[in-house]
N, C-alpha and C positions, 0 to 999 in steps of 0.2 A: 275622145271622151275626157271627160273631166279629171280622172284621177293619173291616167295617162300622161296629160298634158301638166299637171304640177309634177308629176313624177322626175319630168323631163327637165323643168323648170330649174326643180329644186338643185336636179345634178349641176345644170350651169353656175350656178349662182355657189355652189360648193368648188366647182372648177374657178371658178371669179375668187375665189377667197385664196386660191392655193397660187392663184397667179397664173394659171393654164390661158385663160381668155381674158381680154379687155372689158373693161367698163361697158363697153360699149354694147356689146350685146345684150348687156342685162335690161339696160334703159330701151334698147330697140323693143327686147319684148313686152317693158312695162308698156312702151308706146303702141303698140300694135294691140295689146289687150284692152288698151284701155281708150283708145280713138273711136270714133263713130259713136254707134249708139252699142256701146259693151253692153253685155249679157249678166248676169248675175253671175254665174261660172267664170267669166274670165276677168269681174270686178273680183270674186274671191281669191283668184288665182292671183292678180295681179299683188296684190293685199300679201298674200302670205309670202309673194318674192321680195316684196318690197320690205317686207317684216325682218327677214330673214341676212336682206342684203344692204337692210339700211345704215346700217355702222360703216361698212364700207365703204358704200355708197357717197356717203358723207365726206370720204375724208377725199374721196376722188374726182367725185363729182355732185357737190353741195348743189348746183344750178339744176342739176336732173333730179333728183329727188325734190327740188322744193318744186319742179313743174309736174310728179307724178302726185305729190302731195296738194297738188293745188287742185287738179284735175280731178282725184279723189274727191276735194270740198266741194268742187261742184256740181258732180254728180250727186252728195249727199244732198245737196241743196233742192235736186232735180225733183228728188223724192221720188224715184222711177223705178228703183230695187227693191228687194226683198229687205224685211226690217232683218233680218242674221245677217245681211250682207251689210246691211248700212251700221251695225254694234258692231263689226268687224271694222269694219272702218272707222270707228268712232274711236274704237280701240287703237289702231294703229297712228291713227293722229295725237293719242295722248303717250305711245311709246315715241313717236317723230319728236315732241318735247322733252323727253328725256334724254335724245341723243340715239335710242337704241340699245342703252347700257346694257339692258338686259337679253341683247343677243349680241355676243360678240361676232366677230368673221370666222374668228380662227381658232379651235382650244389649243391650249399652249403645247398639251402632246403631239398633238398634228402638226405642229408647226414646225417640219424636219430640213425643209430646203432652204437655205438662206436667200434673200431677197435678189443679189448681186447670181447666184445662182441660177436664178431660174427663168425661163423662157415663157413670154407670154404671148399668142397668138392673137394677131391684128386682125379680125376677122370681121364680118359683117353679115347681117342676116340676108340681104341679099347682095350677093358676093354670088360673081359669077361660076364661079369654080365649085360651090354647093349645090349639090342637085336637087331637083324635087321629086319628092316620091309620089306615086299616083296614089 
């Protein structure tokens, strides 16, 4: 379900901010959400990861967000969504011009482990050592 599945989302992308997981997860899921013919649910999901982990995002990986960013344009383009889905988007391309400022990664309270500190896991969405649940 839909609230489930951001739920889940949101923790990665708060693990991506703290250094737990690589870039690379983030972008697998924006890709997976957002390939084929996406849903309205996981255009919105994608939208709000992408909202949330775009500053980061940015600074790590500028070529993945400008391909989830472009992705997003042309599904608006498609005109195949729900219009909330497509204002959410609309929305999120005009925070993408800003840089994101206004969601940082990390509030500076939380920010307790120093960079050289801390251990980030190289992992993959399918990485054979993850299992699937039925």
């Amino acid at each position: 379900d839909k609230a489930s599945c951001q739920a889940v989302c949101v923790f990665l992308v708060h693990l991506f901010h703290q250094g737990v997981i690589h870039e690379l997860i983030i972008l697998q899921l924006l890709s997976v959400l957002l390939d084929g013919r996406p849903t309205d649910d996981s255009v919105e999901v994608a939208t709000h990861i992408l909202q949330i982990s775009g500053q980061a995002l940015l600074e790590s990986s500028p070529a993945g967000v400008r391909a989830c960013t472009e992705r997003l344009r042309s599904l608006l383009h498609e005109g195949n969504l729900n219009k909330r889905v497509e204002y959410r988007m609309e929305e999120l391309l005009k925070i993408r011009k800003t840089g994101f400022k206004d969601f940082p990664p990390i509030v500076d309270e939380l920010d307790l482990v120093e960079r050289e500190d801390q251990i980030t896991f190289e992992i993959t969405l399918d990485d054979e050592d993850i299992r699937k649940e039925e």
